[in-house]
C-alpha positions as CSV (number, residue, x, y, z in Angstrom):
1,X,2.0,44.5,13.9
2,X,5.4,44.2,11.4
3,X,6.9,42.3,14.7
4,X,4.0,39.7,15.1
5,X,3.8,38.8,11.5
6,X,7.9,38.6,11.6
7,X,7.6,36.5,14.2
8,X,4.8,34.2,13.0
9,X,6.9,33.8,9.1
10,X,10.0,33.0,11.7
11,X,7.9,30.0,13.7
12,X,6.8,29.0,10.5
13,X,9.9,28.5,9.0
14,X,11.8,27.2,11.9
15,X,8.8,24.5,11.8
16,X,8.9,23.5,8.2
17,X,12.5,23.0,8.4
18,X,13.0,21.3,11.2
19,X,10.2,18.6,11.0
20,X,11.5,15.3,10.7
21,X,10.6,13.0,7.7
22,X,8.9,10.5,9.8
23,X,6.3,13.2,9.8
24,X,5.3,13.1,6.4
25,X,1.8,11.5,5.8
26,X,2.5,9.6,2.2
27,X,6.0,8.4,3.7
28,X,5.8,4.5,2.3
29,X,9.2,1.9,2.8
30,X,9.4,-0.8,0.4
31,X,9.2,-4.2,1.3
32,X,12.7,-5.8,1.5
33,X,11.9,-9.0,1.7
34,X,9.4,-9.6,-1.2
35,X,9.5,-13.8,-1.0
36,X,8.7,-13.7,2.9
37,X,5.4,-15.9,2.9
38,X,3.9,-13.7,4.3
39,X,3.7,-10.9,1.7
40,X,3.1,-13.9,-1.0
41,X,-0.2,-14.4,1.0
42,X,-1.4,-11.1,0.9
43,X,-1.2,-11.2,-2.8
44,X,-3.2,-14.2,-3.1
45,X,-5.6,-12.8,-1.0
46,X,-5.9,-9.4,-3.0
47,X,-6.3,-11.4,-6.1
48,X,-9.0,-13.8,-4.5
49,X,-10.7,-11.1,-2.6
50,X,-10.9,-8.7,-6.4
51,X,-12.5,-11.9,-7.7
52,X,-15.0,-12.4,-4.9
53,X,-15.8,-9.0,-5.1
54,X,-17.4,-9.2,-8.8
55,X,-13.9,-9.0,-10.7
56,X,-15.1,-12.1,-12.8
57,X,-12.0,-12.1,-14.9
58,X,-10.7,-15.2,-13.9
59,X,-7.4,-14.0,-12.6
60,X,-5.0,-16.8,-10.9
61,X,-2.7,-15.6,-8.4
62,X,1.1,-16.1,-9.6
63,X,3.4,-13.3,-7.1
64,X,4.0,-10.5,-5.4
65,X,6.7,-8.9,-7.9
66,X,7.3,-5.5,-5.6
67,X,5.8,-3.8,-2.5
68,X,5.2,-0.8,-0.1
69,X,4.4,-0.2,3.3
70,X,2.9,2.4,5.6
71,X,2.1,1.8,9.3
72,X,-0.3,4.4,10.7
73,X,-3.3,3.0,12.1
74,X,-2.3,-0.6,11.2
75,X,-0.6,-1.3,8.2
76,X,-1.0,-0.3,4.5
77,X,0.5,-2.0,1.5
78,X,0.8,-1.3,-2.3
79,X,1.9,-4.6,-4.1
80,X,2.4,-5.5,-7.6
81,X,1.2,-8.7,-8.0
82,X,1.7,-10.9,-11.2
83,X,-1.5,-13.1,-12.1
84,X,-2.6,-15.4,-14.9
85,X,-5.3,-14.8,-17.4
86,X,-7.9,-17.1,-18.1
87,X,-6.3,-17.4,-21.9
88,X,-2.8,-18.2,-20.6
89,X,-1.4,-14.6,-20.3
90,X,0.4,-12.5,-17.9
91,X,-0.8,-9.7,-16.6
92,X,0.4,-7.3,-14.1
93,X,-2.1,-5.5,-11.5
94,X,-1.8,-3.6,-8.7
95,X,-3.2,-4.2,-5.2
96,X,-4.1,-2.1,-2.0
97,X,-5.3,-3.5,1.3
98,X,-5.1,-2.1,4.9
99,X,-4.4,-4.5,8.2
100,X,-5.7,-4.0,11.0
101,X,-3.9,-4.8,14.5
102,X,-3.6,-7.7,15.4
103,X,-3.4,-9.1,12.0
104,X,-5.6,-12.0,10.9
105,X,-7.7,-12.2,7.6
106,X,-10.8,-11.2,9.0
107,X,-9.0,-7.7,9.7
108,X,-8.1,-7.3,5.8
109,X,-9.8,-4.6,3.5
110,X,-8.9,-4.3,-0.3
111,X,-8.9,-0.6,-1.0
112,X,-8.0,-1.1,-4.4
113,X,-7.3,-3.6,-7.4
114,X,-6.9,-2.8,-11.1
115,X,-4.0,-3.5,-13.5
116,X,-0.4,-1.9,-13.3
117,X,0.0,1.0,-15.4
């Protein structure tokens, strides 16, 4: 019985150790290339898709100021985005949405908006 449970704590921590990084569910890169077009887009979109969605606060897109990435089952990103008030004023928000693959708008979802913290 002491050998068995010796053995299992051993597997264990050989496992725990040696698991690579890549492994790690909440691993996110940031995006190097913030200004790519692309990434500008998606930030529109999140801002046009919160308003569409009942966020009747007038919001006008501005930029994508910094991102994240994750690809597992398509890919996730976390951007801060920079918007305009209806008043004139800056505001900074935050913005989720998952692509699906092969990417095209239709395959978009916003999992979250709501202002930076």
């Amino acid at each position: 019985m002491r050998t068995t449970l010796l053995l299992v704590a051993i597997t264990t921590l050989v496992y725990v150790v040696a698991m690579p990084a890549t492994d790690i569910p909440d691993d996110w890169s940031k995006i190097k290339n913030i200004t790519d077009p692309y990434i500008q887009g998606l930030g529109k979109w999140l801002v046009m898709e919160h308003t569409k969605m009942g966020g009747n606060d007038g919001l006008k897109f501005q930029k994508v100021l910094s991102g994240e990435y994750q690809i597992r089952n398509g890919v996730s990103y976390r951007l801060v985005i920079d918007a305009m008030r209806p008043g004139g004023s800056q505001g900074t928000y935050k913005g989720w949405l998952l692509e699906d693959v092969p990417s095209n708008q239709n395959t978009w979802k916003l999992v979250n908006f709501s202002p930076f913290d």
